[in-house]
PDB file of N, CA, C and O in Angstrom:
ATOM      1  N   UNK A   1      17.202 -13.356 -33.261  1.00  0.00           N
ATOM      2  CA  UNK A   1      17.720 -13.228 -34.605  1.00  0.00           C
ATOM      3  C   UNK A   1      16.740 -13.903 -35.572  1.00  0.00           C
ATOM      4  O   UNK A   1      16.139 -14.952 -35.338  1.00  0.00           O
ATOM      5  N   UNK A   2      16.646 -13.061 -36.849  1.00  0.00           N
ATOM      6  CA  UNK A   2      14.843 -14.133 -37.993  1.00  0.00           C
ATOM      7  C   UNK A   2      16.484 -14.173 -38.798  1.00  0.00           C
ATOM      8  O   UNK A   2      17.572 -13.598 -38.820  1.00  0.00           O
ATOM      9  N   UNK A   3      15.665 -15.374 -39.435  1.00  0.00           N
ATOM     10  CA  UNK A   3      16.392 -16.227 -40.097  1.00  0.00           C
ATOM     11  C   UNK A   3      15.372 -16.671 -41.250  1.00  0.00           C
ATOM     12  O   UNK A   3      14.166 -16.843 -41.075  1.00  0.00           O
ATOM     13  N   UNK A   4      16.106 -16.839 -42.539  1.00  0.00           N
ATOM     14  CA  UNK A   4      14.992 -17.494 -43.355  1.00  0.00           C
ATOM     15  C   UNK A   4      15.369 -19.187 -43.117  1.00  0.00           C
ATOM     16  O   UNK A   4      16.445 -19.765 -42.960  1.00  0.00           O
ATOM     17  N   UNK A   5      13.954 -19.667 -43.171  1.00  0.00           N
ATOM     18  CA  UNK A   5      13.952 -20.952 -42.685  1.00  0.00           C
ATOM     19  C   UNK A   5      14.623 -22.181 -43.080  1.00  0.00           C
ATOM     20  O   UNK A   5      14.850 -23.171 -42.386  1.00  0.00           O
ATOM     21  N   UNK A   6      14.944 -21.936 -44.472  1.00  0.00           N
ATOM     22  CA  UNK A   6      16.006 -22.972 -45.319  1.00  0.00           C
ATOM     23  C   UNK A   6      16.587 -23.116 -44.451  1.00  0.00           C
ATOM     24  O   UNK A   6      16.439 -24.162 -43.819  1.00  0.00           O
ATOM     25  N   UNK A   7      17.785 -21.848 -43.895  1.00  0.00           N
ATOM     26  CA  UNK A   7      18.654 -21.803 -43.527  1.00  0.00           C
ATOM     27  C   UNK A   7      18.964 -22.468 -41.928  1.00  0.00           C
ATOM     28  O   UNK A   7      20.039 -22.554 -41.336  1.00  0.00           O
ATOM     29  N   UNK A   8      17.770 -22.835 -41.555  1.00  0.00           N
ATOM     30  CA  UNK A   8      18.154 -23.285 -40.073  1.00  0.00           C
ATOM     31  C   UNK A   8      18.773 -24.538 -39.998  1.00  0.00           C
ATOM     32  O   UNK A   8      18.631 -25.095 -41.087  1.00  0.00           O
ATOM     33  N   UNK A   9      19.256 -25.078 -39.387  1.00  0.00           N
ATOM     34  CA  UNK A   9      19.725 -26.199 -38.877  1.00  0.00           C
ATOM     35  C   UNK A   9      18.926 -27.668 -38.453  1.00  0.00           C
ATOM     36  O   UNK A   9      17.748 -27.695 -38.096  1.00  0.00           O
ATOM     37  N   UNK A  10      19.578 -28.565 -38.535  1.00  0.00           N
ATOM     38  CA  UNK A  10      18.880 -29.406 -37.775  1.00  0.00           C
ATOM     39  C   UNK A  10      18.721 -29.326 -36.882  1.00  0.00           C
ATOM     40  O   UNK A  10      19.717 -28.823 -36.363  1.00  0.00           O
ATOM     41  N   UNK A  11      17.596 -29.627 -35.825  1.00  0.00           N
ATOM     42  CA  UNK A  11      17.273 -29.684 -34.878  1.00  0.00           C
ATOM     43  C   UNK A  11      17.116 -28.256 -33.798  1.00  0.00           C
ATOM     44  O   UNK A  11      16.844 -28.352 -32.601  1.00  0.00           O
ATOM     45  N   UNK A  12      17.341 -27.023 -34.493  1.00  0.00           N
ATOM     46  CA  UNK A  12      16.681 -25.868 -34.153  1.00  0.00           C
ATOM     47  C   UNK A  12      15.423 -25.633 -34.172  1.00  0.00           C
ATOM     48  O   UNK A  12      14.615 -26.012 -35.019  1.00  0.00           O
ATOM     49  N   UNK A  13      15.200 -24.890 -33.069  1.00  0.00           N
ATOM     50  CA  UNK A  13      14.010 -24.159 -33.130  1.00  0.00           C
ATOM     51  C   UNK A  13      13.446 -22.790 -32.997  1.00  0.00           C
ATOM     52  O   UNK A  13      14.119 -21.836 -32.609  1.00  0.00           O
ATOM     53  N   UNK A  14      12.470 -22.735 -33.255  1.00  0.00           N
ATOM     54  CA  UNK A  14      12.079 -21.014 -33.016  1.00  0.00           C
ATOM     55  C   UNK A  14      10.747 -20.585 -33.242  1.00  0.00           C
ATOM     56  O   UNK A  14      10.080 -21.604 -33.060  1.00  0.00           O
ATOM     57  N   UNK A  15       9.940 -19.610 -33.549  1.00  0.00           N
ATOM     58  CA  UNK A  15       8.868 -19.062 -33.643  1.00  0.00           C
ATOM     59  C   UNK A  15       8.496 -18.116 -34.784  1.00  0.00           C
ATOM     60  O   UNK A  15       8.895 -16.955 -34.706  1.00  0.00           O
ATOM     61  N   UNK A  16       7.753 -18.509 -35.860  1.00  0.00           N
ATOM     62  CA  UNK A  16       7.479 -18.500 -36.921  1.00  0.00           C
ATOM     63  C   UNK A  16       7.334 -16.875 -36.784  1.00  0.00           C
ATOM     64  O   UNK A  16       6.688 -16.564 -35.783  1.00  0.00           O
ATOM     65  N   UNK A  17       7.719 -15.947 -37.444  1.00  0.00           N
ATOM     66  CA  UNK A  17       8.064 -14.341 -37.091  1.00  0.00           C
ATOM     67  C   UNK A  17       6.702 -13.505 -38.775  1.00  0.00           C
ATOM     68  O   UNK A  17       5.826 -12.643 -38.719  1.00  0.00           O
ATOM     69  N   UNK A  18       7.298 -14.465 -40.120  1.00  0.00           N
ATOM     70  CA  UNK A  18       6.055 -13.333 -40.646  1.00  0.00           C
ATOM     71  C   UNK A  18       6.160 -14.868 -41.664  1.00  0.00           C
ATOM     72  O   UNK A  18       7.059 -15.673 -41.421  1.00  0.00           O
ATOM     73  N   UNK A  19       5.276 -15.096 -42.642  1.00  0.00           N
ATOM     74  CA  UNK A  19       5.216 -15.459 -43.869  1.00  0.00           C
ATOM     75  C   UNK A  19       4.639 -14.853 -45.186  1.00  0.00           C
ATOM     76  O   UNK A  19       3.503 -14.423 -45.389  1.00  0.00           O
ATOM     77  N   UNK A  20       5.899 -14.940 -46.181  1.00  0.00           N
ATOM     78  CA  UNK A  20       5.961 -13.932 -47.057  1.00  0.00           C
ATOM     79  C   UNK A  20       5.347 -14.305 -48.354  1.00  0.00           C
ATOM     80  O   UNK A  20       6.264 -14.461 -49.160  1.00  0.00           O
ATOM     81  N   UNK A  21       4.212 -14.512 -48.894  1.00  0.00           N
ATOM     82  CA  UNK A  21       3.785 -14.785 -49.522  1.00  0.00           C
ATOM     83  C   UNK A  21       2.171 -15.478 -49.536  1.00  0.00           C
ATOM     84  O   UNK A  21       1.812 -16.453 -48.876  1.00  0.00           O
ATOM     85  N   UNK A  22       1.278 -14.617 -50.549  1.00  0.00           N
ATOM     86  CA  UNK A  22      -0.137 -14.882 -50.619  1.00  0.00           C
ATOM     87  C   UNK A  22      -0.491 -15.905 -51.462  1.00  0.00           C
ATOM     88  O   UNK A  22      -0.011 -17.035 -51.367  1.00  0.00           O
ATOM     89  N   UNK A  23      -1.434 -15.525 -52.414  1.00  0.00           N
ATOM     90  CA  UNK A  23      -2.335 -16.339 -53.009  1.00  0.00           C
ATOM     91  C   UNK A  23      -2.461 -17.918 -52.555  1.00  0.00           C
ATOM     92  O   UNK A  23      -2.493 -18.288 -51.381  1.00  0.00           O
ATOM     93  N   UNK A  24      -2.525 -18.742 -53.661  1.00  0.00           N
ATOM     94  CA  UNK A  24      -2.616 -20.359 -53.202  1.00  0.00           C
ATOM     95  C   UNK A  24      -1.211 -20.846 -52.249  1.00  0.00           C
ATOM     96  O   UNK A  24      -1.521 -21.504 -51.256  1.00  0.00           O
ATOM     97  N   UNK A  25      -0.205 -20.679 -52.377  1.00  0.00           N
ATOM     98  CA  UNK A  25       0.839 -21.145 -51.651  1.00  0.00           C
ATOM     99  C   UNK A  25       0.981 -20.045 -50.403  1.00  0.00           C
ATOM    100  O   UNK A  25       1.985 -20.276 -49.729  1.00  0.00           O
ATOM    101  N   UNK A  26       0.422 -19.224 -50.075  1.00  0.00           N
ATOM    102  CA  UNK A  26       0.509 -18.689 -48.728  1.00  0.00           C
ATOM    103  C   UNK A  26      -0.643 -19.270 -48.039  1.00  0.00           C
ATOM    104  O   UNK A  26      -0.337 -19.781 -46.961  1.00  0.00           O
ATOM    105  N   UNK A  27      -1.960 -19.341 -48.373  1.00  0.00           N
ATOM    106  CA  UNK A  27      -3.000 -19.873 -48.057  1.00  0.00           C
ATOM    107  C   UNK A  27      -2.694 -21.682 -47.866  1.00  0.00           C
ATOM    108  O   UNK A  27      -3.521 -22.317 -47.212  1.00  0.00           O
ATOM    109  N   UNK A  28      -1.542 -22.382 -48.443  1.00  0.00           N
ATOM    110  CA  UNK A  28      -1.705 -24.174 -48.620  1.00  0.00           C
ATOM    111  C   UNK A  28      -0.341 -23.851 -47.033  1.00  0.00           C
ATOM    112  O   UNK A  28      -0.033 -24.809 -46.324  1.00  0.00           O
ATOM    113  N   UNK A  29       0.111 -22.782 -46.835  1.00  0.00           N
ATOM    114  CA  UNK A  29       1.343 -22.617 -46.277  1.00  0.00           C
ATOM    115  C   UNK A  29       0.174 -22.476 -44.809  1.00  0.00           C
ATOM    116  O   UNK A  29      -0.536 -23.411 -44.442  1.00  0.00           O
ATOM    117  N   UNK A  30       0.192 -21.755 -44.459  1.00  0.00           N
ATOM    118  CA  UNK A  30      -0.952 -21.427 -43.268  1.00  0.00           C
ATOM    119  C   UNK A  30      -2.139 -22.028 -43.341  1.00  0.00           C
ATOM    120  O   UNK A  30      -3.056 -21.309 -42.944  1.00  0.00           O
ATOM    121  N   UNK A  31      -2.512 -23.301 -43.778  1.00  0.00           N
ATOM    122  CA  UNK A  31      -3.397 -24.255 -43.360  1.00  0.00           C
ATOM    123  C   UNK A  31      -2.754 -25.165 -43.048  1.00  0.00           C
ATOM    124  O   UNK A  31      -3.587 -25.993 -42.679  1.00  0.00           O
ATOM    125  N   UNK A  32      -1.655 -25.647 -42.928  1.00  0.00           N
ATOM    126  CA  UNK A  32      -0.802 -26.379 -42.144  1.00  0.00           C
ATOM    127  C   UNK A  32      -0.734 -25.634 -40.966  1.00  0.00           C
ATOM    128  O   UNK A  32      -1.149 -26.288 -40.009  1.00  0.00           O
ATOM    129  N   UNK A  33      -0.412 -24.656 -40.719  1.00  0.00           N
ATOM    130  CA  UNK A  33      -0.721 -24.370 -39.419  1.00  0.00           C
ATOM    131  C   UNK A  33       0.751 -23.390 -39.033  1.00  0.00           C
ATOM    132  O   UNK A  33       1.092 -23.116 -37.883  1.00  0.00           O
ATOM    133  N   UNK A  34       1.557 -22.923 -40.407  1.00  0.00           N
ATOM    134  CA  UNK A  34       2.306 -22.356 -40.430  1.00  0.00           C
ATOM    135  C   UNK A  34       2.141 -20.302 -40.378  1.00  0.00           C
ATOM    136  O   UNK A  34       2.340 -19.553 -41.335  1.00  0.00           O
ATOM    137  N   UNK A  35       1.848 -20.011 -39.360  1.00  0.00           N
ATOM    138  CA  UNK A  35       1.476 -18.652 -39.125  1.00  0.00           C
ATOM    139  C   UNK A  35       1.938 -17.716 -37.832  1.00  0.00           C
ATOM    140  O   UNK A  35       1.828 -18.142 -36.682  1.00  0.00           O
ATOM    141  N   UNK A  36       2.442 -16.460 -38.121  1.00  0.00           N
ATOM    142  CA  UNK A  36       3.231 -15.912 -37.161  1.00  0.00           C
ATOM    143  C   UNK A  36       2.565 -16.534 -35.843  1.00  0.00           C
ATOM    144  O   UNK A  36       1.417 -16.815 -35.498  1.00  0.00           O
ATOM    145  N   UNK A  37       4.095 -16.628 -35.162  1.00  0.00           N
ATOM    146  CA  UNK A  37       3.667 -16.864 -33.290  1.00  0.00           C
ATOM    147  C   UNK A  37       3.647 -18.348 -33.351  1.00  0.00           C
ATOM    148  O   UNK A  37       3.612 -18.757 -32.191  1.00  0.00           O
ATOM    149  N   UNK A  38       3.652 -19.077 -33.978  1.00  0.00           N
ATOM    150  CA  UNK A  38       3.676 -20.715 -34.212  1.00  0.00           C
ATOM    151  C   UNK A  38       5.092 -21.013 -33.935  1.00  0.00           C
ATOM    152  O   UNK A  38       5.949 -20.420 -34.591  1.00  0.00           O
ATOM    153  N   UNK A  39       5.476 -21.986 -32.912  1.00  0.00           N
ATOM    154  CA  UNK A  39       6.722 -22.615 -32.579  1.00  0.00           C
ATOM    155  C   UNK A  39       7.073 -23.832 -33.332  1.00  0.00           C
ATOM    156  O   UNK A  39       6.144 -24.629 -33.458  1.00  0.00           O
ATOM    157  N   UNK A  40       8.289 -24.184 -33.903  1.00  0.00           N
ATOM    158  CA  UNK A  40       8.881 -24.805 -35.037  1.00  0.00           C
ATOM    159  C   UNK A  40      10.024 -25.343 -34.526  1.00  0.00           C
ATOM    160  O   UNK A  40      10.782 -24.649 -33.848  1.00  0.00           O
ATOM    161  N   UNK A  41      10.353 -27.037 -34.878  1.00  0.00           N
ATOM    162  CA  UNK A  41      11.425 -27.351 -35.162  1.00  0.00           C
ATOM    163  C   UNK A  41      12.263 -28.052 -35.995  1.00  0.00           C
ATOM    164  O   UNK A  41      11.755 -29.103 -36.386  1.00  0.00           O
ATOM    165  N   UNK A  42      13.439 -27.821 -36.426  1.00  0.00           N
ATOM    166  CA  UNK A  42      13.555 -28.515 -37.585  1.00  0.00           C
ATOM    167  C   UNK A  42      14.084 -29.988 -37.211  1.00  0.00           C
ATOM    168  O   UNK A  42      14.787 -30.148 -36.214  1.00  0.00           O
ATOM    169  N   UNK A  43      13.706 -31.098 -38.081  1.00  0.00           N
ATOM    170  CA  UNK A  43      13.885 -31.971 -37.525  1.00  0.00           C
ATOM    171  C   UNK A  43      15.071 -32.823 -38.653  1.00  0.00           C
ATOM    172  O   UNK A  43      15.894 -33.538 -38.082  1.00  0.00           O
ATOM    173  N   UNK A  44      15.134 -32.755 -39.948  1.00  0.00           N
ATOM    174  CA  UNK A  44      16.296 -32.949 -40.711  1.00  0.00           C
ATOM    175  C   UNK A  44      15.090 -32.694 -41.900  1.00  0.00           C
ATOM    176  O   UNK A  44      13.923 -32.379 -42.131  1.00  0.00           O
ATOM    177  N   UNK A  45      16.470 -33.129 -42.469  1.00  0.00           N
ATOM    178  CA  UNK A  45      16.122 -33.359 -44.156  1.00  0.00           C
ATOM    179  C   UNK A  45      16.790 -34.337 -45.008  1.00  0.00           C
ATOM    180  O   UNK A  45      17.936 -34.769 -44.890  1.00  0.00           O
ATOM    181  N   UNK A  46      15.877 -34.633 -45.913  1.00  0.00           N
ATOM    182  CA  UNK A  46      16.249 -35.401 -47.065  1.00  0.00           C
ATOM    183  C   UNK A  46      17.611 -35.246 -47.626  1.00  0.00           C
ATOM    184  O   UNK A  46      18.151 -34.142 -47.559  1.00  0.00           O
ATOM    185  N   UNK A  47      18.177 -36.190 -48.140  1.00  0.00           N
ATOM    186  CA  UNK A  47      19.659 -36.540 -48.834  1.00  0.00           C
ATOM    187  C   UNK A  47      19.835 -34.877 -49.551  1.00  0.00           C
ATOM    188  O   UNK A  47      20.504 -34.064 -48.912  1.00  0.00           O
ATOM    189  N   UNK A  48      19.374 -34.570 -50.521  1.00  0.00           N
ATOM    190  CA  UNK A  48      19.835 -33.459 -50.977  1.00  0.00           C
ATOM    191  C   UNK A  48      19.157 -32.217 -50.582  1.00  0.00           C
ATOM    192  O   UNK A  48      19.023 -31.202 -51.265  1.00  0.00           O
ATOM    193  N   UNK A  49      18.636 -32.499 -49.053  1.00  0.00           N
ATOM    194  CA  UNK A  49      18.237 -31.264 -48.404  1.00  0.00           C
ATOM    195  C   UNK A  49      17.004 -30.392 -49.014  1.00  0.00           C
ATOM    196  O   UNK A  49      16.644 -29.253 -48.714  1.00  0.00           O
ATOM    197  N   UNK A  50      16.622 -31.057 -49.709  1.00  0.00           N
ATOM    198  CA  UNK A  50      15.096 -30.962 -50.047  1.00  0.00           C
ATOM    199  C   UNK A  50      14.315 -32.363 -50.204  1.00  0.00           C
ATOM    200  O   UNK A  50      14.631 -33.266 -50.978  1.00  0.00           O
ATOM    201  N   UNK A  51      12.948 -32.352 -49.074  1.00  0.00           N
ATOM    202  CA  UNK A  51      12.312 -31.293 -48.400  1.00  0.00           C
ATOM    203  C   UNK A  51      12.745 -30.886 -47.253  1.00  0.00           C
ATOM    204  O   UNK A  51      13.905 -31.259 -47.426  1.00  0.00           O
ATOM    205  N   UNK A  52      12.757 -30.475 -46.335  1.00  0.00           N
ATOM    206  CA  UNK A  52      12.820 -30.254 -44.675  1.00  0.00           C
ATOM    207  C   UNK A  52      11.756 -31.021 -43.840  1.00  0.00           C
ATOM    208  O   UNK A  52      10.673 -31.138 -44.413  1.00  0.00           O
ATOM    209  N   UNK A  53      11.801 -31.274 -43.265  1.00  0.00           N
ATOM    210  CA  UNK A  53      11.016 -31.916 -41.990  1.00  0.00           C
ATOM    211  C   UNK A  53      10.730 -30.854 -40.899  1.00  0.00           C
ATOM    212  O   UNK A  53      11.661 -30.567 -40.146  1.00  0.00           O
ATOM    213  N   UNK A  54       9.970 -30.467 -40.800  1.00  0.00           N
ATOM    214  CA  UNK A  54       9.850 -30.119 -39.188  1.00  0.00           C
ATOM    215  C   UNK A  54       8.598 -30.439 -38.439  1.00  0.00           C
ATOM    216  O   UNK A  54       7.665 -31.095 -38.904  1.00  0.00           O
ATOM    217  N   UNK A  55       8.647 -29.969 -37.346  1.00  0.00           N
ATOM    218  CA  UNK A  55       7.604 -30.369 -35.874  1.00  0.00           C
ATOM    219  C   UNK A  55       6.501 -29.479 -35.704  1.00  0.00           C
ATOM    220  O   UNK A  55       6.977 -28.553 -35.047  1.00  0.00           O
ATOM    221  N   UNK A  56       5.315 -29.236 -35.920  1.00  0.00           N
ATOM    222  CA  UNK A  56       4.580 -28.191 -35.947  1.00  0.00           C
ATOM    223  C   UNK A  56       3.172 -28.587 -34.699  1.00  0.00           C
ATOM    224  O   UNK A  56       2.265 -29.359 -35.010  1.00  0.00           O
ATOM    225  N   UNK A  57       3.216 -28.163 -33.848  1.00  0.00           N
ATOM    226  CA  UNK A  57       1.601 -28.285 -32.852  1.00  0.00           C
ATOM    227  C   UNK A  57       1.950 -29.912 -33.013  1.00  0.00           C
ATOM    228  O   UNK A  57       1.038 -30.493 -33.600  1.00  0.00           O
ATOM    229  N   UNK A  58       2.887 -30.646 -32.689  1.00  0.00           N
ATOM    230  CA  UNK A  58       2.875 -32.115 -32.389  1.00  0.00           C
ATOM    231  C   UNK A  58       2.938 -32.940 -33.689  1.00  0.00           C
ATOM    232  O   UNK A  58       2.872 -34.168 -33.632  1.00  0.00           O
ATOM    233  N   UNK A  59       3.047 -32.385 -34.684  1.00  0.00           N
ATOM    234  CA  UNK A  59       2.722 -33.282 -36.239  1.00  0.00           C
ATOM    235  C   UNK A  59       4.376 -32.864 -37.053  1.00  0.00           C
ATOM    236  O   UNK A  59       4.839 -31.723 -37.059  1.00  0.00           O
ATOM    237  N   UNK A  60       4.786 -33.599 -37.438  1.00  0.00           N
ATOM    238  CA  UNK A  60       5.737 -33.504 -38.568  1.00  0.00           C
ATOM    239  C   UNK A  60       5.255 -33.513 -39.556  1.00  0.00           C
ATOM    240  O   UNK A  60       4.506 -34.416 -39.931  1.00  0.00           O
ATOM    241  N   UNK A  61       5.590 -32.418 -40.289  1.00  0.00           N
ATOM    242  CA  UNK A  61       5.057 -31.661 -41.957  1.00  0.00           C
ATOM    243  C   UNK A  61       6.539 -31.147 -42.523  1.00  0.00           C
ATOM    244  O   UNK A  61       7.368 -30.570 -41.819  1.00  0.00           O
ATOM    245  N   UNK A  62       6.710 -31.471 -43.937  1.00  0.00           N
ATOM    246  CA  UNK A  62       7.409 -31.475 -44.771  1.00  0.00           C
ATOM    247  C   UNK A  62       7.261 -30.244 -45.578  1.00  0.00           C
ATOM    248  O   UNK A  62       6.189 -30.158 -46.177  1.00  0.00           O
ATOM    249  N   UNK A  63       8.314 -29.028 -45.763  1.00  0.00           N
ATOM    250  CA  UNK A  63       7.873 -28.063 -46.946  1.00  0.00           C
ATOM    251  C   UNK A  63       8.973 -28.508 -48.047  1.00  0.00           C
ATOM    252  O   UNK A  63       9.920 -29.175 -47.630  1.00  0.00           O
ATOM    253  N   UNK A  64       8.925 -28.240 -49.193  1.00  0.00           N
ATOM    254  CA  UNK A  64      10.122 -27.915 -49.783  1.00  0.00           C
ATOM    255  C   UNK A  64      11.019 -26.629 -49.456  1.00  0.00           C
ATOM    256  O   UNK A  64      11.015 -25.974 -48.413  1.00  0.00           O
ATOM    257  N   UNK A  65      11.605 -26.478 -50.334  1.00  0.00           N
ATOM    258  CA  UNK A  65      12.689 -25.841 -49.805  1.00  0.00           C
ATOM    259  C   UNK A  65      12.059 -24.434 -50.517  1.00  0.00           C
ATOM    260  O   UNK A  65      11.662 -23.471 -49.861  1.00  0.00           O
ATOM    261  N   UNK A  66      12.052 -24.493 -51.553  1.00  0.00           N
ATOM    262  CA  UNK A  66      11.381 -22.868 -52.189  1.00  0.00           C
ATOM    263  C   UNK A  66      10.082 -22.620 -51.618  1.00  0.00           C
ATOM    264  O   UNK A  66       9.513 -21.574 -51.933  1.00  0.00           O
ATOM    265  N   UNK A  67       9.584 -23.346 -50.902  1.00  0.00           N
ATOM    266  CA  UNK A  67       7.839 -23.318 -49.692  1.00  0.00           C
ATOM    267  C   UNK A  67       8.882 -22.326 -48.602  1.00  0.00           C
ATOM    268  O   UNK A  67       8.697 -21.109 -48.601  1.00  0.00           O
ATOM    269  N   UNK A  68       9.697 -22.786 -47.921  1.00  0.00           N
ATOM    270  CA  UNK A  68      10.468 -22.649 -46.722  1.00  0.00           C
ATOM    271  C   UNK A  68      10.970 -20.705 -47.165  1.00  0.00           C
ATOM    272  O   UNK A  68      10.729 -19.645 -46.588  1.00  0.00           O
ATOM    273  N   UNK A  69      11.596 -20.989 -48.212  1.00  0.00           N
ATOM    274  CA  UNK A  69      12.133 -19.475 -48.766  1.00  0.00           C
ATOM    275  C   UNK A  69      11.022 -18.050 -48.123  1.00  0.00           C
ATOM    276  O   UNK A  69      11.402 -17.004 -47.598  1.00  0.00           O
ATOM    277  N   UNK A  70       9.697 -18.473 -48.387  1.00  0.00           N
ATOM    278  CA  UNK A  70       8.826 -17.611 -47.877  1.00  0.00           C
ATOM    279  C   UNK A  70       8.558 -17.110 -45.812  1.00  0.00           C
ATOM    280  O   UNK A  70       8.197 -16.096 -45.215  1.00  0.00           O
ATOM    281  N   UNK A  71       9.060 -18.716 -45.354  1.00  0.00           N
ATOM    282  CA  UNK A  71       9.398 -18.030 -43.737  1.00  0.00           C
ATOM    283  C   UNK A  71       9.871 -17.632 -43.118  1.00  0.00           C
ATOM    284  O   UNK A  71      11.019 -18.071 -43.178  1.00  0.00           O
ATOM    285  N   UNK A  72       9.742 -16.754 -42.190  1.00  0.00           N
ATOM    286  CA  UNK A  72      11.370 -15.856 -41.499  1.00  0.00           C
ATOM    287  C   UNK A  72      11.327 -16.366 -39.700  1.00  0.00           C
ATOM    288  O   UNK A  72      10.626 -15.668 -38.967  1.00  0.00           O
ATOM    289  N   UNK A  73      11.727 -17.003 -39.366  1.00  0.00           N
ATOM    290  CA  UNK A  73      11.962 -17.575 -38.149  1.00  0.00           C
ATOM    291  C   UNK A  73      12.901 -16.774 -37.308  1.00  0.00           C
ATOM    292  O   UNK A  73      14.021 -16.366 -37.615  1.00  0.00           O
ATOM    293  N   UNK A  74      12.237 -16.622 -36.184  1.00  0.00           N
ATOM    294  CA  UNK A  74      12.670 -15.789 -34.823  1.00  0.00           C
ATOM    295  C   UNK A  74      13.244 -16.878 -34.219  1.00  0.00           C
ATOM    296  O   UNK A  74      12.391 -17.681 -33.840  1.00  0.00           O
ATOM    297  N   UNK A  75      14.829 -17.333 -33.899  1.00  0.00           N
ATOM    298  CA  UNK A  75      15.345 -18.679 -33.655  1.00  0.00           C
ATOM    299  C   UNK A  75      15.825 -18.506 -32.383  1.00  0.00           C
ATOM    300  O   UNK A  75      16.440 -17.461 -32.167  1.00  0.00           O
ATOM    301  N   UNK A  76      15.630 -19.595 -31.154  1.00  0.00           N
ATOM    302  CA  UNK A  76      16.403 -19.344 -30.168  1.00  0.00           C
ATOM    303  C   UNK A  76      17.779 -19.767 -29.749  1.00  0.00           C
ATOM    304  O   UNK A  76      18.228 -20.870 -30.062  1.00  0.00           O
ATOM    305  N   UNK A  77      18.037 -19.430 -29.477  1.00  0.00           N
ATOM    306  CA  UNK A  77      19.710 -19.713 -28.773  1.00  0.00           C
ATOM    307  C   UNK A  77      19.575 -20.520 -28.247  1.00  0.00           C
ATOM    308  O   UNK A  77      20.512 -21.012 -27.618  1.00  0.00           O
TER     309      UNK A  77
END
């Protein structure tokens, strides 16, 4: 099931499926290392749920939440 990424949960995970958006913020988005086939987990978030936290290739990286709007996550059960 893709899911947009806001929407996941704590402590889910899954595999980064497409990211929707170019110029400078698709390019600052995928030099983190955020690019289809990349495994993800969310790890929480801040008091009013912006930013997100998650787990990326061993590093915790932070998007905001309208950053996040652009990923569609393939989530596992």
């Amino acid at each position: 099931m893709r899911v947009n990424m806001r929407k996941m949960s704590d402590n889910q995970s899954g595999t980064i499926a497409t990211v929707k958006v170019g110029g400078d913020l698709g390019r600052r988005i995928r030099d983190m290392g955020l690019i289809p086939g990349t495994e993800i987990k969310i790890q929480g978030r801040a008091p009013l749920y912006d930013p997100v936290a998650l787990r990326v290739r061993g590093a915790t990286i932070t998007l905001r939440n309208n950053e996040a709007d652009f990923i569609e996550v393939e989530v596992n059960h």
